[in-house]
PAZAPA-4460 file (N, C-alpha, C; in steps of 0.05 Angstrom, whole numbers, plus 32768, in hexadecimal, padded with zeros to 4 digits):
% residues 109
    n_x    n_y    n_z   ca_x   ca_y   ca_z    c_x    c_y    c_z   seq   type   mol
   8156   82B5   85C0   8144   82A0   85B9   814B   8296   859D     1      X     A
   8151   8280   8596   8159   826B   857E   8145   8268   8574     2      X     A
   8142   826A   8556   812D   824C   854D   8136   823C   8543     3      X     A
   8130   821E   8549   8134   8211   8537   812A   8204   8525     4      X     A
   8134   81FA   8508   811F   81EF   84F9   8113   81FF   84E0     5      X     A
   811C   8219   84E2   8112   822D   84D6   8120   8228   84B9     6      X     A
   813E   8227   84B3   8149   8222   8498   813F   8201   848A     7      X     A
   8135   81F1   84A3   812C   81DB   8496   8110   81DA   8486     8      X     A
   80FF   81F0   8494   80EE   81FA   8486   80EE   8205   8464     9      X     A
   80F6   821F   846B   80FD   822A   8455   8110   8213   8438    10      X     A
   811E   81FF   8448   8121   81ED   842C   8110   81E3   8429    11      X     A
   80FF   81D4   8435   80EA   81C4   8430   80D6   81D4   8417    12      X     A
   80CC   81EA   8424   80C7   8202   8414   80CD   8206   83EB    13      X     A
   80EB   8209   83F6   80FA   8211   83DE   80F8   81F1   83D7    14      X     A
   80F5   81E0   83DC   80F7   81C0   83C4   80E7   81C2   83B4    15      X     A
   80C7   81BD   83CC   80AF   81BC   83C4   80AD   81D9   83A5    16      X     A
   80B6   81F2   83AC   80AB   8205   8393   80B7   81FC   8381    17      X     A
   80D8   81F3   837E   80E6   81E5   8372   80D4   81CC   8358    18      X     A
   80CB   81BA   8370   80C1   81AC   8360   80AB   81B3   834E    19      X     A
   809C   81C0   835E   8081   81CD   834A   8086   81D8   8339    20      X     A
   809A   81DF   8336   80A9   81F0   831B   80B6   81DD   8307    21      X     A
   80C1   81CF   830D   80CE   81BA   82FE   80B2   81A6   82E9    22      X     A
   80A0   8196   82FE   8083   8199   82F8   8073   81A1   82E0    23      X     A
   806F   81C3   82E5   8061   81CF   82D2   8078   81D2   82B5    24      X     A
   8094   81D5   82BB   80A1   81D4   829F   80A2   81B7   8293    25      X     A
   809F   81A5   82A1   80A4   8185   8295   8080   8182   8284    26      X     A
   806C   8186   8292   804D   8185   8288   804D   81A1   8271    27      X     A
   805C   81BA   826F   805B   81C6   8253   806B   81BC   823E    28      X     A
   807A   81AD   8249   8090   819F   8233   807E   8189   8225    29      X     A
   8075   8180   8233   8065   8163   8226   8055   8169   821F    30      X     A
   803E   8180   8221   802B   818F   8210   803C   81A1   81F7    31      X     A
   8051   81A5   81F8   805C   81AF   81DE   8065   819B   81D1    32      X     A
   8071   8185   81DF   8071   8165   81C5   8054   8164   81B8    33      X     A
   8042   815E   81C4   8028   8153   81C2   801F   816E   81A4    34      X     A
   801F   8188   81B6   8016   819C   819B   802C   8196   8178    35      X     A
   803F   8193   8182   804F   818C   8169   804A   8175   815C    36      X     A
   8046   815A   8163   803D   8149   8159   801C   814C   814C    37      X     A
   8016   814E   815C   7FF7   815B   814C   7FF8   816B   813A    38      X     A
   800E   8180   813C   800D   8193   8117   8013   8180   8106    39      X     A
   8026   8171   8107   8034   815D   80F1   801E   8155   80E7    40      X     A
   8012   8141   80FC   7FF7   8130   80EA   7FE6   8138   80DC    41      X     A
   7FE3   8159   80E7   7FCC   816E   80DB   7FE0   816A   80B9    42      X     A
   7FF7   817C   80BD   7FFC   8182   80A5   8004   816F   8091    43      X     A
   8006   815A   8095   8005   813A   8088   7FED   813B   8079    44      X     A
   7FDA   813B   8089   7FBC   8130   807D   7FB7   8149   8067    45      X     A
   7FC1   815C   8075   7FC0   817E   8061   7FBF   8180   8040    46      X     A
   7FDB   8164   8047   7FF3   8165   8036   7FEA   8153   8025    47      X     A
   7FE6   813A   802D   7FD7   8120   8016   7FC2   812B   800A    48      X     A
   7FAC   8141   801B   7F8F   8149   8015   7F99   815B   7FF6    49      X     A
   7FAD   816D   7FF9   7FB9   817B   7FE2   7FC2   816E   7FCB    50      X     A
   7FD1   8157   7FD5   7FD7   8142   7FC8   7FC2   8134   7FB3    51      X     A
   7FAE   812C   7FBF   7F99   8124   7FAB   7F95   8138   7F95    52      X     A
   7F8B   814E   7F9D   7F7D   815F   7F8C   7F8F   8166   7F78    53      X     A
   7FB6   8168   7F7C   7FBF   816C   7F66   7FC8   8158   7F51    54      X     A
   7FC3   813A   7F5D   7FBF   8122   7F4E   7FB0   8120   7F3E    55      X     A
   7F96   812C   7F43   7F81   812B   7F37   7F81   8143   7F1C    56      X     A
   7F8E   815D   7F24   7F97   816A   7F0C   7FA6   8162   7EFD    57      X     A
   7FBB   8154   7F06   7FCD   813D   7EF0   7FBE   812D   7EDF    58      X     A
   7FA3   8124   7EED   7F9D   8111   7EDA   7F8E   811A   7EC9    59      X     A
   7F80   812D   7ECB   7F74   8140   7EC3   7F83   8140   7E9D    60      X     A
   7FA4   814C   7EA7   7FB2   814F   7E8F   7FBD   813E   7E85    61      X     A
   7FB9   8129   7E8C   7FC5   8109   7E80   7FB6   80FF   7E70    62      X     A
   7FA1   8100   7E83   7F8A   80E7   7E6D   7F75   80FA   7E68    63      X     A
   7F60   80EF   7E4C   7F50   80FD   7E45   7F33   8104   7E5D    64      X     A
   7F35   80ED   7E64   7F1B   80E9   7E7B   7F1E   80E7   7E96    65      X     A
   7F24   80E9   7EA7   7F35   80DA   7EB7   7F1E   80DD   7ED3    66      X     A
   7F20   80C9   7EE4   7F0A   80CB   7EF7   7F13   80E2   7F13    67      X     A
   7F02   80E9   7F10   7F05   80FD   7F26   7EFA   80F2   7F48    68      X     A
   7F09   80F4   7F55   7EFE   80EA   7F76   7EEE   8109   7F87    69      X     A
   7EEE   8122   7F75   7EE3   8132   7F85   7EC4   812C   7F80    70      X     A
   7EB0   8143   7F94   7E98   8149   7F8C   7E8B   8152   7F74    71      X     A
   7E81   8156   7F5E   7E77   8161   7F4B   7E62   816A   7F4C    72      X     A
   7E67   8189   7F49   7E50   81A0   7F4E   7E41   81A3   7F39    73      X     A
   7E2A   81A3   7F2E   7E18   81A5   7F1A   7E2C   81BA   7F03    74      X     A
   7E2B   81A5   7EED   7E34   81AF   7ED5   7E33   81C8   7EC2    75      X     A
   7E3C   81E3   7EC1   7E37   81F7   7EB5   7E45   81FE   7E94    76      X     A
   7E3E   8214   7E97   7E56   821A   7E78   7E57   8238   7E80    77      X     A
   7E6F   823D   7E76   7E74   825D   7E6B   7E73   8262   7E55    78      X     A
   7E78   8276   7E47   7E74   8288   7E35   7E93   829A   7E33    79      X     A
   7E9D   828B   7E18   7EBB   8293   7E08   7EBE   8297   7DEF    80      X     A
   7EBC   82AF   7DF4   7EC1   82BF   7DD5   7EAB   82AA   7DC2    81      X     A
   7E8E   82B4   7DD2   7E70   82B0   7DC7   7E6B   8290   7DC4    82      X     A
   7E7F   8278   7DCE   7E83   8261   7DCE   7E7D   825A   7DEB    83      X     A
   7E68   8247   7DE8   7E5E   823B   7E03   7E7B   8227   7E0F    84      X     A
   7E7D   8221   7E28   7E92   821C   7E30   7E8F   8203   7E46    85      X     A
   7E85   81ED   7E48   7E7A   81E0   7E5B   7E93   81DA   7E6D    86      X     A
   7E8A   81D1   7E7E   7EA0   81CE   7EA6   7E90   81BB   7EB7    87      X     A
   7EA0   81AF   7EC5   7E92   81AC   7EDB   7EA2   81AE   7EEF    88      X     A
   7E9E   81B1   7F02   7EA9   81BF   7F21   7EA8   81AE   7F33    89      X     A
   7EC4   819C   7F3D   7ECB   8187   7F50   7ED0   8198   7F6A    90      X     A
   7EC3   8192   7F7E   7ECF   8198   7F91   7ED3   8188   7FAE    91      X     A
   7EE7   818E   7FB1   7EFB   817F   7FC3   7F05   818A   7FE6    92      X     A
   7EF1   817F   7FF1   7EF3   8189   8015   7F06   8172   8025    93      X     A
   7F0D   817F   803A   7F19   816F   8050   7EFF   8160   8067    94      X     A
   7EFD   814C   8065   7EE1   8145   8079   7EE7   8154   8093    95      X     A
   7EEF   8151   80A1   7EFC   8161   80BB   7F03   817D   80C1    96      X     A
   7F01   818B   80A8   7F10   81A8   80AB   7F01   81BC   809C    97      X     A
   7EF7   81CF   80A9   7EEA   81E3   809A   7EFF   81F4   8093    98      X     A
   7EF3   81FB   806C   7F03   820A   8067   7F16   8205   804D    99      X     A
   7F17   81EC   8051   7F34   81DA   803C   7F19   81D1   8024   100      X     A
   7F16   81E6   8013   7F00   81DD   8003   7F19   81E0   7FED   101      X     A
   7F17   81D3   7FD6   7F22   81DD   7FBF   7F14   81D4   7FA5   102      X     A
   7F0E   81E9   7F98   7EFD   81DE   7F76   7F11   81DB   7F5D   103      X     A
   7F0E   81C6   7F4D   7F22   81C4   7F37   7F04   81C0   7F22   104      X     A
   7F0D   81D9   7F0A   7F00   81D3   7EF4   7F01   81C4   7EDC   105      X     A
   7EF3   81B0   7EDE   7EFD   819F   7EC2   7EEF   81A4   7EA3   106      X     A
   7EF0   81AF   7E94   7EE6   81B6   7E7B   7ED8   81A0   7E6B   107      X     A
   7EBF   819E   7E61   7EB3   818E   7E57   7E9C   8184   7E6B   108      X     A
   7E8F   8170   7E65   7E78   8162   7E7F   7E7B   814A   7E80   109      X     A
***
């Protein structure tokens, strides 16, 4: 007793898993473009966001006054070698990102 039809099967078979395989590697490939392009942008914005704040220490040491774009935290002083010491405390967040806080102290009020 013959069959026939049976190896036409089995390729049909083997295409079809073929393809589904080919498939799921082409859709992780383009989710690993997609994840890589999205770090870039992350670490761009990271990068300008860092950027400001050490602009702002430059200016800090340039000019006597210089305007600050951070927040300003209510004005304190310390205490140096029995000399009051006034500060005030800029601080500088990422709107989008918890976490990316950074404070720069500027001496004087």
């Amino acid at each position: 007793m013959k069959r026939h039809g049976g190896i036409f099967v089995e390729v049909i078979v083997s295409i079809l898993l073929f393809t589904v395989g080919i498939l799921a590697l082409t859709g992780t490939l383009f989710y690993g473009v997609k994840m890589v392009a999205q770090s870039r942008e992350e670490t761009v914005k990271e990068q300008e966001y860092k950027n400001l704040v050490e602009n702002q220490i430059l200016g800090i040491i340039r000019e006597p006054s210089p305007v600050l774009s951070g927040t300003p935290l209510p004005a304190d002083q310390i205490i140096i070698n029995s000399k009051a010491v006034p500060f005030t405390l800029y601080r500088y967040k990422q709107e989008d990102r918890a976490g990316t806080e950074i404070y720069l102290i500027k001496g004087g009020n």
